[in-house]
Structure formats: C-alpha cells, structure tokens
ZAMARGU-4260 file (C-alpha; in steps of 0.2 Angstrom, whole numbers, plus 5000, padded with zeros to 4 digits):
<rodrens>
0) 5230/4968/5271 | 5232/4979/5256 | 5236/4964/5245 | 5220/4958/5252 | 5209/4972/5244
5) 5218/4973/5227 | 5213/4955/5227 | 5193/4957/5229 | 5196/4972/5218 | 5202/4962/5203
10) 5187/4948/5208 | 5173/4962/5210 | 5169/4964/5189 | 5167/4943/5192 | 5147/4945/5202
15) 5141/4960/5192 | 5147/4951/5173 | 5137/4936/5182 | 5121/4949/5188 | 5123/4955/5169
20) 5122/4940/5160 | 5109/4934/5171 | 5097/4950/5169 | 5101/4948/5151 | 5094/4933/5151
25) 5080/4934/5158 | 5074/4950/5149 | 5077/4941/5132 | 5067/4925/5138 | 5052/4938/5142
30) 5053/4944/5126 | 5055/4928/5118 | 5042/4922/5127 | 5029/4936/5118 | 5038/4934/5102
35) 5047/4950/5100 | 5063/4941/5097 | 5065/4927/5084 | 5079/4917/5079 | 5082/4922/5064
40) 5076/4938/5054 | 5084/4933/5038 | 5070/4931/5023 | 5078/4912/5022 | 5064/4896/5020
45) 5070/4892/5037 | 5060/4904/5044 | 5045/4898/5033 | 5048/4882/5038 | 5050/4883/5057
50) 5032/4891/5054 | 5024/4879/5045 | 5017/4891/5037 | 5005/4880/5023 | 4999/4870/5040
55) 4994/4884/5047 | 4985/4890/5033 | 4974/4876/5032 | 4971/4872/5050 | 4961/4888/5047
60) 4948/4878/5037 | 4943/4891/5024 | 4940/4878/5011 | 4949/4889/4996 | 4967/4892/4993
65) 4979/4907/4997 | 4981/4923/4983 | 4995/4932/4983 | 4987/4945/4971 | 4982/4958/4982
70) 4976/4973/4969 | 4964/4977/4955 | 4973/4978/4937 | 4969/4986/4923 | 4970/4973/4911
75) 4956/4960/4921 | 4944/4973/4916 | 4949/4973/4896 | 4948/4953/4895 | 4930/4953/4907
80) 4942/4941/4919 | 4934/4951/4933 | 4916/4947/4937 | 4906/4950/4950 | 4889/4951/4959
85) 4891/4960/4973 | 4892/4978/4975 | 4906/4985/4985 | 4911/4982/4998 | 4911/4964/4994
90) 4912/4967/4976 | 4914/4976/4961 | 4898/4976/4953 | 4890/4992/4948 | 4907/5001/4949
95) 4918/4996/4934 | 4919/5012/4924 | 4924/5022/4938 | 4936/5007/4943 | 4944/5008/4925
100) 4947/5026/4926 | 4955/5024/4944 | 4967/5012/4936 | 4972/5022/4920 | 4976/5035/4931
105) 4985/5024/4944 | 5003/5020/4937 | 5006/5003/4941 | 4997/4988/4950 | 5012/4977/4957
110) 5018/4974/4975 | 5037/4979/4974 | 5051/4967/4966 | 5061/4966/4979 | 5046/4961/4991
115) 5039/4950/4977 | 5054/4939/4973 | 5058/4935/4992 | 5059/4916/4997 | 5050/4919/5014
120) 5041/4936/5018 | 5040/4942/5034 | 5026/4953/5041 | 5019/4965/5053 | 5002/4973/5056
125) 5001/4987/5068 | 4987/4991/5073 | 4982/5007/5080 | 4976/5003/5098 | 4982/5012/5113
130) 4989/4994/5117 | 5004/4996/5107 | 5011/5012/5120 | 5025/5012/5130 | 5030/4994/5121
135) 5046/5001/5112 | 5043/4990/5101 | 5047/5002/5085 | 5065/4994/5083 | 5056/4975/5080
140) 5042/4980/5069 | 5057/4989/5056 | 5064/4971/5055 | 5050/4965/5045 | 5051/4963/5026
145) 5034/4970/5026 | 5024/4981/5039 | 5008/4985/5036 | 4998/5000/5043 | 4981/5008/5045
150) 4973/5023/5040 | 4981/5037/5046 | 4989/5033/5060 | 5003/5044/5064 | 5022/5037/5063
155) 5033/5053/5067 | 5034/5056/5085 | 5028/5038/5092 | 5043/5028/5082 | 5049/5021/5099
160) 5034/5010/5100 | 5027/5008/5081 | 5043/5012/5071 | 5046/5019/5055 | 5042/5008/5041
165) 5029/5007/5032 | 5026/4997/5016 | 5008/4997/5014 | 4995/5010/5023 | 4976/5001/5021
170) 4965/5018/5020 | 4947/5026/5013 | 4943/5044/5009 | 4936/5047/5029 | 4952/5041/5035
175) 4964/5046/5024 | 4977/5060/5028 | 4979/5075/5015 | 4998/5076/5017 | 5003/5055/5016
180) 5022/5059/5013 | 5022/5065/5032 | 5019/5049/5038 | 5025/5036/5027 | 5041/5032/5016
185) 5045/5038/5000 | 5039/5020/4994 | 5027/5015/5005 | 5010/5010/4994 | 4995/5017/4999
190) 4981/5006/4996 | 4964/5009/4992 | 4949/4999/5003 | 4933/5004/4993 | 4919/5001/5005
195) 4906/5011/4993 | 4906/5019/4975 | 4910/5037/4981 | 4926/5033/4988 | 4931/5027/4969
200) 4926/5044/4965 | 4936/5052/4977 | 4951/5044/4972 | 4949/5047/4953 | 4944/5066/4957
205) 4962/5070/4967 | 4972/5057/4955 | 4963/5067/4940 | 4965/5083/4948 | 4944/5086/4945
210) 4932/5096/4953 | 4928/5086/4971 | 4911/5082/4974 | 4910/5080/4995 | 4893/5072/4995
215) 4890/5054/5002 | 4904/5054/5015 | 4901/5051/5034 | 4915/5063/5037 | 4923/5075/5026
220) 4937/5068/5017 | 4954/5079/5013 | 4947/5089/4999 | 4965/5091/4992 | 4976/5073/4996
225) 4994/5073/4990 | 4998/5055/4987 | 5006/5051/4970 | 4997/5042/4958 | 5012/5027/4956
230) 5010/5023/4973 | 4992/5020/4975 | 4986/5003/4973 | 4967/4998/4975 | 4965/4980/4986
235) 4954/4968/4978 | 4936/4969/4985 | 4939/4949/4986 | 4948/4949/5003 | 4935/4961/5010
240) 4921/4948/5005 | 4934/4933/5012 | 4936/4942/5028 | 4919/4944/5032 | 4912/4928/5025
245) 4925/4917/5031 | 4933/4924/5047 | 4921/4933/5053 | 4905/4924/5046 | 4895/4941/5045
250) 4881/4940/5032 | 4885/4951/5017 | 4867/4956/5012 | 4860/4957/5030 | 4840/4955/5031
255) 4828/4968/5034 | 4831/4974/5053 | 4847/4966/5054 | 4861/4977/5060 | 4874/4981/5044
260) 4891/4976/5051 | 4907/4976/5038 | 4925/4972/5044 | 4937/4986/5050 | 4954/4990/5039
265) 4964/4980/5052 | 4956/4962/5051 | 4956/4967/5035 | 4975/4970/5035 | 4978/4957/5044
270) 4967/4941/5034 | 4977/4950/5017 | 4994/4947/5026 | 4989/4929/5028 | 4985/4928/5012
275) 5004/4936/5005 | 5015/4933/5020 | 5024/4918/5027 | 5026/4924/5043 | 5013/4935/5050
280) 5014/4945/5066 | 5005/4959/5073 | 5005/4974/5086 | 4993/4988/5091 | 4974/4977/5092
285) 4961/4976/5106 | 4950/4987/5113 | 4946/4991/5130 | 4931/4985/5140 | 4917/4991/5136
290) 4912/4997/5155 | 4929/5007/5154 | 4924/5024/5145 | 4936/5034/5145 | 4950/5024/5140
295) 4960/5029/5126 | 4957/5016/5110 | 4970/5025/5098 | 4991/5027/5103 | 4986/5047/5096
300) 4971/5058/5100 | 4960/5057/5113 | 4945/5046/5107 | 4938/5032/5118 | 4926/5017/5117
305) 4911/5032/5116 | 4917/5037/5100 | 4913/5018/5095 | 4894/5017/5099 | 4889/5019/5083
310) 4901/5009/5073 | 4898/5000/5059 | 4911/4985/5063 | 4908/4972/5077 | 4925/4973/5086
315) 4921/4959/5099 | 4917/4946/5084 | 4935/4955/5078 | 4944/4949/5095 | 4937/4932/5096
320) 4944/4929/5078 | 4961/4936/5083 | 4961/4923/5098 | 4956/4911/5087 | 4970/4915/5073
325) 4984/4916/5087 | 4977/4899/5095 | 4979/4891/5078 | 4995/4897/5076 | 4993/4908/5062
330) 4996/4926/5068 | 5007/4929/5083 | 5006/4945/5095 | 5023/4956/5101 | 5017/4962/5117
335) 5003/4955/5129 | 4986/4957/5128 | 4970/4951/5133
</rodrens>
C-alpha cells in the first residue's frame, strides 16, 4: 500500500509538466496569433525577407519610391537643393531663414550610426491610445531596433504596457514637455513636426536661449524646454505632405468652406516608419466610438472623445488607412483592436 503512494507520488510532476507545456502553448499561439511574438528578433535580412518588405511597399500603390532621409540639413539650404511651394505644413516655403537658423543651432541632422548601418530595421510606433493599457506589452516594444513615440506621452510609471525605449519622440511646441530628459533616453532624438511658422520660432528661441514670444499658439507652449540642441532633429515637411496627399488623400489647400483637416503626429509617425523601417509594427492607436463619451482616449490623463470635437485631424479617415495598411500587410498591430 505505501509503495503504491511513493509510486503516484513520483508520477504526479508527469500531468502538471503536461498542463504546463500545454498552457504554455496556448498563451504563446495567442500572442503569436496578434503578432507579439516573432521568430526572430535579430536585425538579420531574414527578417526582411519573411516580410517582404519591398512588396509591401508597393502593393501600397503610392506611385513614388521609399526615402530613408527623414530630416532637414543645413547644407540643402546653401546648394538651393531644397525647393518648395507650399508653406508648412506641407512645405517649406516662406520659412527658410528661420529654418536655417533652427539648423545652425541644431548640432547634427543624422539618424544614429548604429540605427543607420543595420541590414534590416525593426520598428515600433506606440501610439498614445487608452488601447494600449493593461497590454503589458512594454517588454516587446523594447525589442525593436527603433520605437517611435508621440508627443509627450509619458514613459515612467506605465513601462509595463509601453516600455522604456525611446529612439525618436515626434512633437510640436503645444505638445511638447518642458522637461524631455524625464521621459525619454539620454539618446533618444526629438523631432521637430513644424505644422506653422511659429513653431520654428519656438524652437530657435529655447535652442538660442532668446526672449520667447507666446503669440500664435493654440495652447501655451513650455516657455522654458530643456531638450539639447544635438538631439533635436526637424522631419522633413515632405512626409507630412506624403501622408496627407497619399494616404489620407486630404486636399492640402482645401477650398473656401471646406473643413481644414491636416494629419496627426501618429499616421505621421507611422507613414515615416514605412518610409525608414523594414519591419513596421505598432501599438497604442484607435479611438473610441463616438457615442461613448466619456471613454478615456489617452493611456494618462483623463481626456475623452469631447476633448476631440474641435480637432483639426480626421481620425475616422486615420482608422480606415490603418485597416487599410494592416490589410495590405504593411504595418502589423500587438494587441487587438477594432
């Protein structure tokens, strides 16, 4: 009798290393299944490949080739390489003195070596929607050779779901924060999306350390921004005019009565990292309904779809192009969504 219990003793560890393998299993073909595990997270072409990333590309039928050159230089300027016709957003027209003194006082206007020379990037956009809570996905989206982030969303305190990392934060003077070393890496590169003159100025006034002028500003911006001048890039106007003529197919000089819609920072963020990346994933975008009022719309704060009724960006438009990019192939999302 008692060798009969030492027996199913010895054989018990037997069902539960079965019930673990099995629960293992089954978690990691759930995440698989939403693309928060890959195969392989080396920077190797055999990730490229298995994407097919060039395909993809052009299964998106924009009709003009990828650029990997993300930011203004200094030096386009002094051999009149850059020409344009439209003002910004979409353009540079109308702002090149103050573009050339934002770019003296801007140390450098490269994208990291050791981003720059890999065989295959790997990317992430994370978004700032309430959709990316309770996903714990901050442990993935620090895999990526490049994450990508927006404004000022917050990292410290939410790293379980949106990580760490940051390589490039996408911000304007309304949306910048006046302290960027408390949410960001030592490294990371903020970059500059002009949408008007003003926000130039802004940026050449706190590089410069000059008198700030406040005027022209739909919210205050930090009157006193603590980002160093060797990490401050400023994006091309080109992928801003791309995005909205191309993806979103909104009309650049609208006509008299027509609503004025111009992309947000994330499908802006989001069309640059198909433009650089080889592998391009995303976290944190969609909206709520519009019925659902009090929803949350942000992982942080307490803002809901109220505060969006007189937004200047079309985020239905948005959604559908997303849908349309992940049918395609050409973005894929880490958790569900809508």
């Amino acid at each position: 009798m008692l060798q009969g219990k030492v027996w199913c003793l010895r054989l018990l560890p037997i069902p539960l290393l079965i019930i673990i393998l099995a629960a293992y299993n089954c978690s990691y073909g759930v995440l698989g299944r939403y693309g928060i595990i890959n195969q392989s997270w080396n920077t190797s072409k055999a990730v490229c490949d298995d994407w097919v990333t060039q395909q993809k590309w052009e299964s998106l039928n924009f009709k003009f080739n990828k650029t990997t050159k993300l930011f203004l230089k200094l030096e386009d300027f002094f051999w009149n390489k850059y020409v344009s016709q439209l003002p910004l957003p979409y353009g540079i027209k109308g702002s090149e003195q103050m573009l050339v003194k934002v770019l003296e006082a801007a140390q450098s206007s490269d994208m990291p070596a050791h981003i720059e020379n890999l065989e295959c990037r790997t990317c992430v956009v994370v978004g700032n929607s309430f959709a990316i809570k309770n996903t714990s996905l901050g442990s993935i989206i620090d895999k990526y050779d490049v994450v990508i982030r927006l404004n000022d969303a917050p990292v410290r305190g939410y790293e379980e779901d949106v990580g760490n990392k940051t390589t490039l934060r996408f911000f304007y003077p309304e949306s910048a924060s006046s302290n960027p070393r408390l949410h960001n890496d030592e490294d990371t590169l903020m970059v500059m999306v002009p949408f008007k003159p003003q926000d130039l100025r802004w940026l050449k006034e706190n590089l410069k350390d000059e008198k700030r002028v406040r005027k022209g500003f739909w919210k205050p911006p930090p009157l006193i921004w603590l980002g160093h001048s060797s990490k401050v890039r400023v994006l091309d106007p080109y992928f801003m005019h791309q995005t909205a003529n191309k993806l979103l197919h909104i009309p650049l000089q609208p006509r008299k009565g027509q609503v004025s819609f111009h992309p947000t920072t994330g499908i802006l963020a989001v069309f640059v990292a198909l433009n650089y990346c080889d592998v391009v994933h995303i976290a944190g975008f969609g909206y709520p309904q519009k019925s659902d009022q009090q929803q949350p719309i942000h992982y942080y704060g307490s803002h809901t779809m109220k505060a969006m009724k007189s937004s200047p960006h079309d985020v239905n438009l948005e959604g559908q192009a997303l849908k349309r990019l992940e049918k395609l192939g050409a973005i894929m999302f880490l958790h569900p969504h809508l």
